[in-house]
N, C-alpha and C positions, 0 to 999 in steps of 0.2 A: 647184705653187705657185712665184711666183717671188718674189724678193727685189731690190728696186730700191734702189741708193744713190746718194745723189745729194749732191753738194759744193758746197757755196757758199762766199764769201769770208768772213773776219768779218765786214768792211762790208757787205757784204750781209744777211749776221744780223744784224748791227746794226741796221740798217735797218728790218727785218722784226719785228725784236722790238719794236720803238719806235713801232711802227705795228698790231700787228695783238698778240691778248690770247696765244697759243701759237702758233711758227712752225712747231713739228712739228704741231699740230691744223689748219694752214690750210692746211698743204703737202697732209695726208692728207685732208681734205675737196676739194681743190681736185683732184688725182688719182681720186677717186671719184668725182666728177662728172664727170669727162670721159671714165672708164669709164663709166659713166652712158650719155650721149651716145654714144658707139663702139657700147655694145649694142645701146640704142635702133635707132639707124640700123642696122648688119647684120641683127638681127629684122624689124625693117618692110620689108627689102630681100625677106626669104627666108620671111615669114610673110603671110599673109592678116589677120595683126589688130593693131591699135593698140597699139604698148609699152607706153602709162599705163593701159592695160587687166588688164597680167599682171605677173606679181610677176617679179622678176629669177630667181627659180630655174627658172620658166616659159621664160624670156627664151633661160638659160642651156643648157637641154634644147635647144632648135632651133640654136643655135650651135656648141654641141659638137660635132656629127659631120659638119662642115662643113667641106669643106677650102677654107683661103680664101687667097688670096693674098697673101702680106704686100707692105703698101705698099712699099716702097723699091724692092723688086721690080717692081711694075707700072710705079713711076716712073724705073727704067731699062729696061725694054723697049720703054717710049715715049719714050727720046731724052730723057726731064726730069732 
């Protein structure tokens, strides 16, 4: 498991409070979603079947034993 912290300014919370009903529940929905997204595409990458077909625990078994390249990395060995 990891643990991600992340900082913003007050004005930023300010902000975010002022506009949205919980800024901790839109931070962590807005995070699951684009874990979401990330599974989706690696599964469909490295599975023969639709992600909105299998449940994420599904998802999670074909990812697992998957050695995968972490991005930053592939984007310096191509010069980006």
């Amino acid at each position: 498991m990891k643990t991600i912290t992340l900082e913003i300014s007050n004005e930023e919370y300010k902000a975010m409070e002022a506009t949205v009903p919980s800024v901790e529940e839109w931070i962590g929905h807005a995070l699951k979603n684009k874990i979401r997204q990330c599974v989706d595409r690696i599964f469909e990458e490295y599975s023969d079947k639709r992600a909105n077909r299998v449940s994420m625990e599904e998802k999670l078994a074909v990812i697992r034993p998957l050695d995968l390249t972490i991005r930053k990395a592939r984007d310096e060995a191509m010069g980006l």
